[in-house]
N, CA, C and O atoms as a Maestro MAE file, in Angstrom:
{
 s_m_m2io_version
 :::
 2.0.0
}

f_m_ct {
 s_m_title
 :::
 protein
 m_atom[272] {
  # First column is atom index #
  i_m_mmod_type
  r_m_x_coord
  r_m_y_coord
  r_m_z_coord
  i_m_residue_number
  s_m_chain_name
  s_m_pdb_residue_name
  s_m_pdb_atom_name
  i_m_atomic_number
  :::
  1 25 -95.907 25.440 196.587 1 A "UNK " " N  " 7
  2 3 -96.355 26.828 196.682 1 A "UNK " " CA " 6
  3 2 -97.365 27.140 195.578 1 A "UNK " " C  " 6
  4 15 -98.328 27.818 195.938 1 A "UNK " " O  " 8
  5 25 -97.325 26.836 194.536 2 A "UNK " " N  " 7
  6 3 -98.295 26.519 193.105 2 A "UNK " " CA " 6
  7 2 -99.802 26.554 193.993 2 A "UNK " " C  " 6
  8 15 -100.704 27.357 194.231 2 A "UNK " " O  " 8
  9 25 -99.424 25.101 194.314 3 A "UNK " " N  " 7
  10 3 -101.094 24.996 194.813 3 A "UNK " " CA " 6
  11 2 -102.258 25.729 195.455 3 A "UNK " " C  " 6
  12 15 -103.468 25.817 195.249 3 A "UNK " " O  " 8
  13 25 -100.791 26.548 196.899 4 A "UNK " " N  " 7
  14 3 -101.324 27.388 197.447 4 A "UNK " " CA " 6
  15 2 -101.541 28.529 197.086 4 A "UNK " " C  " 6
  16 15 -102.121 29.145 197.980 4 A "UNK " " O  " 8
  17 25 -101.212 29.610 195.488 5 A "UNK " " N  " 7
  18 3 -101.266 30.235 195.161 5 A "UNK " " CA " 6
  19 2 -102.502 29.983 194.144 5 A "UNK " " C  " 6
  20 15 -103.346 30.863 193.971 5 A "UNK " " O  " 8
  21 25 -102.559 28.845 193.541 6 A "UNK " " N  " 7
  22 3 -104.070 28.534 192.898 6 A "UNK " " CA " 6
  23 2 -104.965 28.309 193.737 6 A "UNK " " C  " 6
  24 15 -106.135 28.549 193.439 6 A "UNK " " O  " 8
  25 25 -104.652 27.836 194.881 7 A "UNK " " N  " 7
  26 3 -106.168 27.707 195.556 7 A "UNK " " CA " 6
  27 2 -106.683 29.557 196.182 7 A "UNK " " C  " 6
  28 15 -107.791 30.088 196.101 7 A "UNK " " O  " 8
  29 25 -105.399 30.115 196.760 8 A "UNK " " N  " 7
  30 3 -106.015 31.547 197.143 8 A "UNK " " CA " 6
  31 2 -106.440 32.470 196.124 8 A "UNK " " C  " 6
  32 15 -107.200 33.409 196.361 8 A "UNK " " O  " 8
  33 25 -105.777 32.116 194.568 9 A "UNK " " N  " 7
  34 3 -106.314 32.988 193.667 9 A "UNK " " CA " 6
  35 2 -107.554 33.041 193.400 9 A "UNK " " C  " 6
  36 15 -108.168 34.040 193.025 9 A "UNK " " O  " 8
  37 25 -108.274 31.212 193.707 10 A "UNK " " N  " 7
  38 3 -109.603 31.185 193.428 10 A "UNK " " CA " 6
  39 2 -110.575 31.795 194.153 10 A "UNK " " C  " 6
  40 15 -111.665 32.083 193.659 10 A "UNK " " O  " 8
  41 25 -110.156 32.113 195.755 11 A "UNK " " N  " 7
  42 3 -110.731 32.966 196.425 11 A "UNK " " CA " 6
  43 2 -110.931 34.153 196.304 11 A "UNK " " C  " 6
  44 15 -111.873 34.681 196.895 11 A "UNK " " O  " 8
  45 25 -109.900 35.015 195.325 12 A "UNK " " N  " 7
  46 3 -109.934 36.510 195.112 12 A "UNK " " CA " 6
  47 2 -111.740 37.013 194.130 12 A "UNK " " C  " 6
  48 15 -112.224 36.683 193.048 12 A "UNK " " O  " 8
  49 25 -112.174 37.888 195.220 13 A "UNK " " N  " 7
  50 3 -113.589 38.305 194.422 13 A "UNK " " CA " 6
  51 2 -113.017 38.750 192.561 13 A "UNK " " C  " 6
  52 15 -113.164 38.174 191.483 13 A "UNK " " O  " 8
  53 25 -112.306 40.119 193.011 14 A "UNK " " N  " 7
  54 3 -112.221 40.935 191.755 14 A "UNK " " CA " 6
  55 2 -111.258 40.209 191.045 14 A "UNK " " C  " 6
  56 15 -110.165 40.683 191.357 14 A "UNK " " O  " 8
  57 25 -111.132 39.364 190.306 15 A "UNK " " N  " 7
  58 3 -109.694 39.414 189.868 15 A "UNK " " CA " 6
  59 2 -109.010 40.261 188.803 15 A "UNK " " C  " 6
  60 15 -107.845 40.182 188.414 15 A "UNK " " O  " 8
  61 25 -109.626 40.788 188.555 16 A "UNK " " N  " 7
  62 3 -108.843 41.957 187.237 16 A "UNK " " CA " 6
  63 2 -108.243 43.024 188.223 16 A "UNK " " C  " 6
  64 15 -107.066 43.374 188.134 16 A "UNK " " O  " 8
  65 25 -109.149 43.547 189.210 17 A "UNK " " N  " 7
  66 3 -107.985 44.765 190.194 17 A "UNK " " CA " 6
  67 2 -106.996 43.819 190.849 17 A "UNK " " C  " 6
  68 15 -106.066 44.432 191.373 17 A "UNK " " O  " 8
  69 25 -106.935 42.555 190.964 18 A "UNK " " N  " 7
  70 3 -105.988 41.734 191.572 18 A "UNK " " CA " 6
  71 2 -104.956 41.955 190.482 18 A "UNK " " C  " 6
  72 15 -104.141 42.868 190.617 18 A "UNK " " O  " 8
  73 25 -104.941 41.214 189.464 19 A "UNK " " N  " 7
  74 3 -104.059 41.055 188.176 19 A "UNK " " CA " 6
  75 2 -103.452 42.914 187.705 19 A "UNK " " C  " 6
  76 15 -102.501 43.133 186.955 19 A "UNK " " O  " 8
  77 25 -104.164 43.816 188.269 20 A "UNK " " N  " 7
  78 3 -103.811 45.396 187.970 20 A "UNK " " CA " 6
  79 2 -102.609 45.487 189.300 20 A "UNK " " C  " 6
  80 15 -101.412 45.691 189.096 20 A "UNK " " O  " 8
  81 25 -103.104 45.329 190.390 21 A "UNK " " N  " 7
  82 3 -101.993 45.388 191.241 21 A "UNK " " CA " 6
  83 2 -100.758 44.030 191.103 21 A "UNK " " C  " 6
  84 15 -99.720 44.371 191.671 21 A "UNK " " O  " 8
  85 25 -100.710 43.280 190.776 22 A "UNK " " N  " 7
  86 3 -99.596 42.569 190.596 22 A "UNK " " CA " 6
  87 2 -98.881 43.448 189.406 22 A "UNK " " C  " 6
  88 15 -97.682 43.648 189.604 22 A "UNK " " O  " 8
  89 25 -99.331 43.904 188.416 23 A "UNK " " N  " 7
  90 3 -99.022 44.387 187.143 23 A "UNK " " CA " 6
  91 2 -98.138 45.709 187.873 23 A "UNK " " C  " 6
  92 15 -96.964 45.379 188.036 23 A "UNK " " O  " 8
  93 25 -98.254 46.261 188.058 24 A "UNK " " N  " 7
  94 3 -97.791 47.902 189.044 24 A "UNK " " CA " 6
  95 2 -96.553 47.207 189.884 24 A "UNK " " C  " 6
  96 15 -95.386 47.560 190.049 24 A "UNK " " O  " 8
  97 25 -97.282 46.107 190.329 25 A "UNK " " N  " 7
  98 3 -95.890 45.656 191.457 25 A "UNK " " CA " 6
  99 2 -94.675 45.499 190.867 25 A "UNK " " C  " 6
  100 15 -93.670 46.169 191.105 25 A "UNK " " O  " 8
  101 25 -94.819 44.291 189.824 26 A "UNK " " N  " 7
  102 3 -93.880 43.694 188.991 26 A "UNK " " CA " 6
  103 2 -93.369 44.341 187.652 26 A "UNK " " C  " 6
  104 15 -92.441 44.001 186.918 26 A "UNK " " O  " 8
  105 25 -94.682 45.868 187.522 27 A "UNK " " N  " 7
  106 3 -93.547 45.897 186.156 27 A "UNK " " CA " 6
  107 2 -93.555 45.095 185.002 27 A "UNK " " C  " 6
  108 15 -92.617 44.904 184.228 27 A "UNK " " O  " 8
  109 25 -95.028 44.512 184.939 28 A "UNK " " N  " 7
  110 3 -95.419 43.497 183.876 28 A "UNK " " CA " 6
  111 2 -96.695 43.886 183.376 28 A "UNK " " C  " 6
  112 15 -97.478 44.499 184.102 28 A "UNK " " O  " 8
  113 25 -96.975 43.584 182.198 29 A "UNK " " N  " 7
  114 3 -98.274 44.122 181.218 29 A "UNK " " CA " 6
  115 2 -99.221 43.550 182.227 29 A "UNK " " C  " 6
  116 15 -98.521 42.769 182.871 29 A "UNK " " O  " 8
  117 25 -100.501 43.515 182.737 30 A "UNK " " N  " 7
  118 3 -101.568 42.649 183.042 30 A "UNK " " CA " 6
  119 2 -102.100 41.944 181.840 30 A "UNK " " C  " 6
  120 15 -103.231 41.546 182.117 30 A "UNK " " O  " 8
  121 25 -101.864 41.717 180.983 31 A "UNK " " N  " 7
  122 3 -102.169 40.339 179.880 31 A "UNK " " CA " 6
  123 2 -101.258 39.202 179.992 31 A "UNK " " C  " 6
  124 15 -101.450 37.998 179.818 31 A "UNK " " O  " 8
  125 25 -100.332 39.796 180.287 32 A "UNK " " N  " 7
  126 3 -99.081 39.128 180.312 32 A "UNK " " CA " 6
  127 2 -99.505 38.239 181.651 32 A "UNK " " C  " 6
  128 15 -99.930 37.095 181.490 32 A "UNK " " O  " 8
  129 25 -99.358 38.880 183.142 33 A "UNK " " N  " 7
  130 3 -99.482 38.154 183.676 33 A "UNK " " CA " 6
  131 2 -101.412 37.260 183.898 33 A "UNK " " C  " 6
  132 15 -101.553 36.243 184.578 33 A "UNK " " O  " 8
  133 25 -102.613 37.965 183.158 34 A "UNK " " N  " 7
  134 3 -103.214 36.562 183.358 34 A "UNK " " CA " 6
  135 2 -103.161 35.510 181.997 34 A "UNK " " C  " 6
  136 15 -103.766 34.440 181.937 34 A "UNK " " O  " 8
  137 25 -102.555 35.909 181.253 35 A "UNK " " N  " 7
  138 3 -102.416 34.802 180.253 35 A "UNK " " CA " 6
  139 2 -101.254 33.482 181.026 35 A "UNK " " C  " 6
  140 15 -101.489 32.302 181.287 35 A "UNK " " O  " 8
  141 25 -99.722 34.481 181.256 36 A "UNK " " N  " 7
  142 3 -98.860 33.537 181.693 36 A "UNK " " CA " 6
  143 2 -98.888 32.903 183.272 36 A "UNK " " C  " 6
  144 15 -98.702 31.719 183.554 36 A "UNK " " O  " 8
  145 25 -99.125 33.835 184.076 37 A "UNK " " N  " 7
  146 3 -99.168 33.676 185.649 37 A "UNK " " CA " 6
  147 2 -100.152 32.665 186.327 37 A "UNK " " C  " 6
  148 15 -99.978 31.720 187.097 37 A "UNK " " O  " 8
  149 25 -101.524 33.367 185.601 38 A "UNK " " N  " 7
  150 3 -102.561 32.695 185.864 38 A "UNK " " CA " 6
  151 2 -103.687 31.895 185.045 38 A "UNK " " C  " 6
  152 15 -104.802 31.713 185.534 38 A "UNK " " O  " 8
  153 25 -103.261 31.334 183.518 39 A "UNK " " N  " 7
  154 3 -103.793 30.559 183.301 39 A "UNK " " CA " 6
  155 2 -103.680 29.353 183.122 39 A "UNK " " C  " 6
  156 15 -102.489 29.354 183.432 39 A "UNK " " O  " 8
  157 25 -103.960 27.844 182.788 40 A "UNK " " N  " 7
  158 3 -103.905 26.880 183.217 40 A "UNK " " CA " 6
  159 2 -102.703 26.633 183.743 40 A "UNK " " C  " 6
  160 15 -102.852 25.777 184.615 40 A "UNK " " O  " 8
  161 25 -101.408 27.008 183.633 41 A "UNK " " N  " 7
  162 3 -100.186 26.283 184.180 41 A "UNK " " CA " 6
  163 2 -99.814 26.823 185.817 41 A "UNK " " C  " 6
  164 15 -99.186 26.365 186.772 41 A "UNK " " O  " 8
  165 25 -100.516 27.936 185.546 42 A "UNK " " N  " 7
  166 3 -100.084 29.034 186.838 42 A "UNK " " CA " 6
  167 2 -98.378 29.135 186.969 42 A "UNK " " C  " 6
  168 15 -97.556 29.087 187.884 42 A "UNK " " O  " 8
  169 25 -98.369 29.232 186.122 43 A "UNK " " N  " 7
  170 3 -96.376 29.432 185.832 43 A "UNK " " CA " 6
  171 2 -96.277 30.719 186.194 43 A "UNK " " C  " 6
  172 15 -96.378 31.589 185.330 43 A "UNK " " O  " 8
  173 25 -96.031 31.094 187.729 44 A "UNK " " N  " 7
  174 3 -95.456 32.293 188.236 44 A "UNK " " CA " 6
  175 2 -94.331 32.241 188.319 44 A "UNK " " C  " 6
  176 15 -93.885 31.205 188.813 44 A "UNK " " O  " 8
  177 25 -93.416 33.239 187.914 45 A "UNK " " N  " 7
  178 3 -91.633 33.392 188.056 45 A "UNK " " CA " 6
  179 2 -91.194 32.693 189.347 45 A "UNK " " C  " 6
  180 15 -92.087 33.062 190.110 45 A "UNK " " O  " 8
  181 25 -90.418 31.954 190.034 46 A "UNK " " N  " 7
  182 3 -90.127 31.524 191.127 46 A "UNK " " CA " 6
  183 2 -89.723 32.934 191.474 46 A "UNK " " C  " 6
  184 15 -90.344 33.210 192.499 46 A "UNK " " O  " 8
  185 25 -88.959 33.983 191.099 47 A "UNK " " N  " 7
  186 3 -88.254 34.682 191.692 47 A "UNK " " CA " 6
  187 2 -89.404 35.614 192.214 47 A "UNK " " C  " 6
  188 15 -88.883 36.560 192.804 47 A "UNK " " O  " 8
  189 25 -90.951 35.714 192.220 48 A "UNK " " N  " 7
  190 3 -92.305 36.647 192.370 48 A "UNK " " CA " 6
  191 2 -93.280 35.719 193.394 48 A "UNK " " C  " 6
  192 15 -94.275 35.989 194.066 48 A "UNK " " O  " 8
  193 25 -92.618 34.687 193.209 49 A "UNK " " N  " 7
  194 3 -93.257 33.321 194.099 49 A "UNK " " CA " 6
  195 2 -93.967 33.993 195.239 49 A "UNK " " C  " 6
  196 15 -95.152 34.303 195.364 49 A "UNK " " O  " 8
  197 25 -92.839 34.150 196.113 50 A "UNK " " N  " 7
  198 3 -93.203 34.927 197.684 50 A "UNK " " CA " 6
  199 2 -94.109 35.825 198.094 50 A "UNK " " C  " 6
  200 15 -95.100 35.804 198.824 50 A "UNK " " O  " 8
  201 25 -93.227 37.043 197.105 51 A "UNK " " N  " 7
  202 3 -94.610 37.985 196.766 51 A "UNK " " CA " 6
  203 2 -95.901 38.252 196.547 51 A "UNK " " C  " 6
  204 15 -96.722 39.037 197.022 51 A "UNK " " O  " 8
  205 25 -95.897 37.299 195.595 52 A "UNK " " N  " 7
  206 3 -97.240 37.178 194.985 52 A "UNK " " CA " 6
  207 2 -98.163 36.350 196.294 52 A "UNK " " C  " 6
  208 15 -99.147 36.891 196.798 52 A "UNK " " O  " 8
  209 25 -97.785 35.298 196.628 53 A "UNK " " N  " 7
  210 3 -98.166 34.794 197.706 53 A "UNK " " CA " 6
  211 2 -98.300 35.773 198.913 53 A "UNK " " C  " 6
  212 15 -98.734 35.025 199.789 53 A "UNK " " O  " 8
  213 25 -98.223 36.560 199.262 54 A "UNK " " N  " 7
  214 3 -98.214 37.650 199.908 54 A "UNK " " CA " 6
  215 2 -99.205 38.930 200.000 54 A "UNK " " C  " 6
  216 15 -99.663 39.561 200.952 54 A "UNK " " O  " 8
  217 25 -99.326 39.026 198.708 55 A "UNK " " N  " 7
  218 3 -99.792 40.506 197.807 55 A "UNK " " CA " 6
  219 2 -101.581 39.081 198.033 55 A "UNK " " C  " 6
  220 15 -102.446 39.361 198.863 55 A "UNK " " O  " 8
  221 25 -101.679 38.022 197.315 56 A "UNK " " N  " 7
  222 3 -102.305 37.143 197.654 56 A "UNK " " CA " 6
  223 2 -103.845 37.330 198.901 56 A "UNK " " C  " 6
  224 15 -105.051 37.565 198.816 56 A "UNK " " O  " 8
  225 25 -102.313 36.906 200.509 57 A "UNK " " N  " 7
  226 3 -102.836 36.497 201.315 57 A "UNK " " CA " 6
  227 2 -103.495 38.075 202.123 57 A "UNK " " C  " 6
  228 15 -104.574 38.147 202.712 57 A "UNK " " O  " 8
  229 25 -102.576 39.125 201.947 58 A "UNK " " N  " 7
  230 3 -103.408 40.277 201.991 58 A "UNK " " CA " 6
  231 2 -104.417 41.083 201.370 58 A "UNK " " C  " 6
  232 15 -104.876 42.100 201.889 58 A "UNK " " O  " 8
  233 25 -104.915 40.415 199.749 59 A "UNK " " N  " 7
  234 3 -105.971 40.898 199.101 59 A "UNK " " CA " 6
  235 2 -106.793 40.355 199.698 59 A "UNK " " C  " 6
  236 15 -107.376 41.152 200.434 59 A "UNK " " O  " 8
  237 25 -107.244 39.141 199.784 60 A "UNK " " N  " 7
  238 3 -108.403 38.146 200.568 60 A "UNK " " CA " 6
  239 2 -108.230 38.794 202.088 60 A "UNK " " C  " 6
  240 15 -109.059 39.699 202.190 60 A "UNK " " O  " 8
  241 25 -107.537 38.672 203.172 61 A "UNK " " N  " 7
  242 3 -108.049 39.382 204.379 61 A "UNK " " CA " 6
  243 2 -108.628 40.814 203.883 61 A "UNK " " C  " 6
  244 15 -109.847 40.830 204.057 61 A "UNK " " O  " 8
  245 25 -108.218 41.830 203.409 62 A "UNK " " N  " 7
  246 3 -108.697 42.878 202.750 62 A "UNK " " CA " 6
  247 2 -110.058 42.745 202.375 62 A "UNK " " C  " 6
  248 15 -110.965 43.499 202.729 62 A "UNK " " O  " 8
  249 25 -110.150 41.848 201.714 63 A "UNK " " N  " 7
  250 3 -111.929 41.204 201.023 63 A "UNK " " CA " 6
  251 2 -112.722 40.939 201.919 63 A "UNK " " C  " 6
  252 15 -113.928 41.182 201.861 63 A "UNK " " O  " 8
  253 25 -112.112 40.380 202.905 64 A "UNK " " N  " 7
  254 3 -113.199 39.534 204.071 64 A "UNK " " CA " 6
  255 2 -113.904 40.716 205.204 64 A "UNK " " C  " 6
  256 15 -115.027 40.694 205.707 64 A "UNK " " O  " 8
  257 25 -112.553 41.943 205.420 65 A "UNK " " N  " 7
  258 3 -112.610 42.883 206.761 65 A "UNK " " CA " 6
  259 2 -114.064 44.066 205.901 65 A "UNK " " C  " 6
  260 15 -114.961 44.745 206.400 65 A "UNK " " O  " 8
  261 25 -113.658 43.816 204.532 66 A "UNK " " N  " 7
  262 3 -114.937 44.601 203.928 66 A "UNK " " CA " 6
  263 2 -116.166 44.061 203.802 66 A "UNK " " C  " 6
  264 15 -117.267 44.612 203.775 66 A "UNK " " O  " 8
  265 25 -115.740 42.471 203.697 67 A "UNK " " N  " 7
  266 3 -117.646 41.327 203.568 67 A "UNK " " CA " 6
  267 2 -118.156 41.331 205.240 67 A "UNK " " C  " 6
  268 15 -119.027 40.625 205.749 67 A "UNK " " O  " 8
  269 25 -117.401 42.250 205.808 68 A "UNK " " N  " 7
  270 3 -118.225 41.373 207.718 68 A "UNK " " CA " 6
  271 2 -118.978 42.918 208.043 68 A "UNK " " C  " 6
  272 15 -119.646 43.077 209.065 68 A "UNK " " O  " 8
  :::
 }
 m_bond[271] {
  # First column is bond index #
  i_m_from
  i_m_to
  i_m_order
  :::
  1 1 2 1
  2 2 3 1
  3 3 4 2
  4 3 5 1
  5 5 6 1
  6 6 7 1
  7 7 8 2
  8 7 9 1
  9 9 10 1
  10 10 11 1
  11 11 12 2
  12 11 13 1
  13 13 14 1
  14 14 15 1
  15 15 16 2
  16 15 17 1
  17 17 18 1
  18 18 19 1
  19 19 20 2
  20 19 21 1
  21 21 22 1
  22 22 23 1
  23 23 24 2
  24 23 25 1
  25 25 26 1
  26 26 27 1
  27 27 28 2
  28 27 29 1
  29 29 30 1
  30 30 31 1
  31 31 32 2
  32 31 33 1
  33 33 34 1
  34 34 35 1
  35 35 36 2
  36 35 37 1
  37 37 38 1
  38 38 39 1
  39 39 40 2
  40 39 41 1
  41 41 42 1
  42 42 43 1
  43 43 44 2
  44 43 45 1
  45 45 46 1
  46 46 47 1
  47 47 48 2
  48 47 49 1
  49 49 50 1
  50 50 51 1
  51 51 52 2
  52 51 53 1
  53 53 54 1
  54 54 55 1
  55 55 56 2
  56 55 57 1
  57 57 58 1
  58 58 59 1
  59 59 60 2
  60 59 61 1
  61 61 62 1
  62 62 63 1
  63 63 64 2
  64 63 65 1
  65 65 66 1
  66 66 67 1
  67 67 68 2
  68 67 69 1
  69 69 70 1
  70 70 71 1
  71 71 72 2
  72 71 73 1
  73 73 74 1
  74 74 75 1
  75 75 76 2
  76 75 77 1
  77 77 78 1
  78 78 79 1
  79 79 80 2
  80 79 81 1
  81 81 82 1
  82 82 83 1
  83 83 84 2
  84 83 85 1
  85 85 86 1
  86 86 87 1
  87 87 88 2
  88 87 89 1
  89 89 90 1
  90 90 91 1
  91 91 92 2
  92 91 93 1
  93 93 94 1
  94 94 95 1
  95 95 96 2
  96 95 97 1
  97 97 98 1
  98 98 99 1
  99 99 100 2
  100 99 101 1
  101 101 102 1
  102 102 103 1
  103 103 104 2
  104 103 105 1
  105 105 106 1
  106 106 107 1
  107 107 108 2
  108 107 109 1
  109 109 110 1
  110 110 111 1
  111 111 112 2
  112 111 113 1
  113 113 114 1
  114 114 115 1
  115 115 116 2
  116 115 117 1
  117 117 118 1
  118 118 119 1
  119 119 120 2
  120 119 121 1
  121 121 122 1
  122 122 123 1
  123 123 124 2
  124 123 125 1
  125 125 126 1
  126 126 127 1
  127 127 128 2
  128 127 129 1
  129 129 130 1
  130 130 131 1
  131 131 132 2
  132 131 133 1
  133 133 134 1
  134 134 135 1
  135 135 136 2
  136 135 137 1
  137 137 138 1
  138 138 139 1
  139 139 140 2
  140 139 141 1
  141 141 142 1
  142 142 143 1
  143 143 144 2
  144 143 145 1
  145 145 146 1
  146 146 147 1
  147 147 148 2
  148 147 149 1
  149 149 150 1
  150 150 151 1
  151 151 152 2
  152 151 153 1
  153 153 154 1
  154 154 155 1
  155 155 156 2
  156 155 157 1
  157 157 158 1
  158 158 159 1
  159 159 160 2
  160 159 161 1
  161 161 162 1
  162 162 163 1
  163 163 164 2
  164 163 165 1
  165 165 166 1
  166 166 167 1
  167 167 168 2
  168 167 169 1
  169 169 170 1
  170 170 171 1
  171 171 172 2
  172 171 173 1
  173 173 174 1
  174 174 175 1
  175 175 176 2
  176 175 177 1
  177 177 178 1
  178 178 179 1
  179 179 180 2
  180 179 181 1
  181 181 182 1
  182 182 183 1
  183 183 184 2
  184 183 185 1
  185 185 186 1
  186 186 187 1
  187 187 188 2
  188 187 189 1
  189 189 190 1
  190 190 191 1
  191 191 192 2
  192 191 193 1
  193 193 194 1
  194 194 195 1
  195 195 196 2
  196 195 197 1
  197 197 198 1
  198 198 199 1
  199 199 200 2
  200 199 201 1
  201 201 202 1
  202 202 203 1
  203 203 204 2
  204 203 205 1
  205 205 206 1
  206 206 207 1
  207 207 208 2
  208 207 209 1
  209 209 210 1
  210 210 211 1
  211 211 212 2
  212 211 213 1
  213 213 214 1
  214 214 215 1
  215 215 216 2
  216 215 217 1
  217 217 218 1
  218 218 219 1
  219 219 220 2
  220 219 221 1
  221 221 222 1
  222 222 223 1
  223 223 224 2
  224 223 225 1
  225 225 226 1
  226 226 227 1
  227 227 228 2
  228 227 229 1
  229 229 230 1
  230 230 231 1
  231 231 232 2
  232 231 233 1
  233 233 234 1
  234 234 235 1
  235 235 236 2
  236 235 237 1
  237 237 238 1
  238 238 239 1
  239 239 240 2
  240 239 241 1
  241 241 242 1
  242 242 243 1
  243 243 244 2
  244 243 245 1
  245 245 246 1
  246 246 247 1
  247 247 248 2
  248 247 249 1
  249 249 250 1
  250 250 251 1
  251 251 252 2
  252 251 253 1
  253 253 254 1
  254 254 255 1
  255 255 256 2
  256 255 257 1
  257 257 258 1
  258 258 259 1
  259 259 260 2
  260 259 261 1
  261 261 262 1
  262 262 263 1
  263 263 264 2
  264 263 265 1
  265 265 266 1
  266 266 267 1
  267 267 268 2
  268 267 269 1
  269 269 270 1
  270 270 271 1
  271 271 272 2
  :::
 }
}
């Protein structure tokens, strides 16, 4: 799941309003999560796994229905 969450993150245009809405979701600083979540280890909580993968796969369709 790692992988697939690093490869869709790399797709996200904005990533700071990405990293603002995970932050709101979870209840976590946004430093916090791009220092810990998303930098080199991509060490996301297993227990946010899903979610995030989720929150993810609906920012990018979101991105795309606005690029066409």
């Amino acid at each position: 799941m790692n992988q697939n969450i690093k490869q869709l993150f790399n797709q996200i245009d904005n990533k700071f309003d990405f990293i603002l809405l995970l932050s709101k979701e979870f209840k976590v600083k946004p430093n916090s999560i791009r220092n810990n979540w998303f930098a080199a280890y991509y060490s996301i909580p297993k227990k946010h796994e899903s979610r995030v993968l989720e929150i993810l796969q609906n920012t990018i369709r979101q991105q795309n229905l606005i690029a066409v």
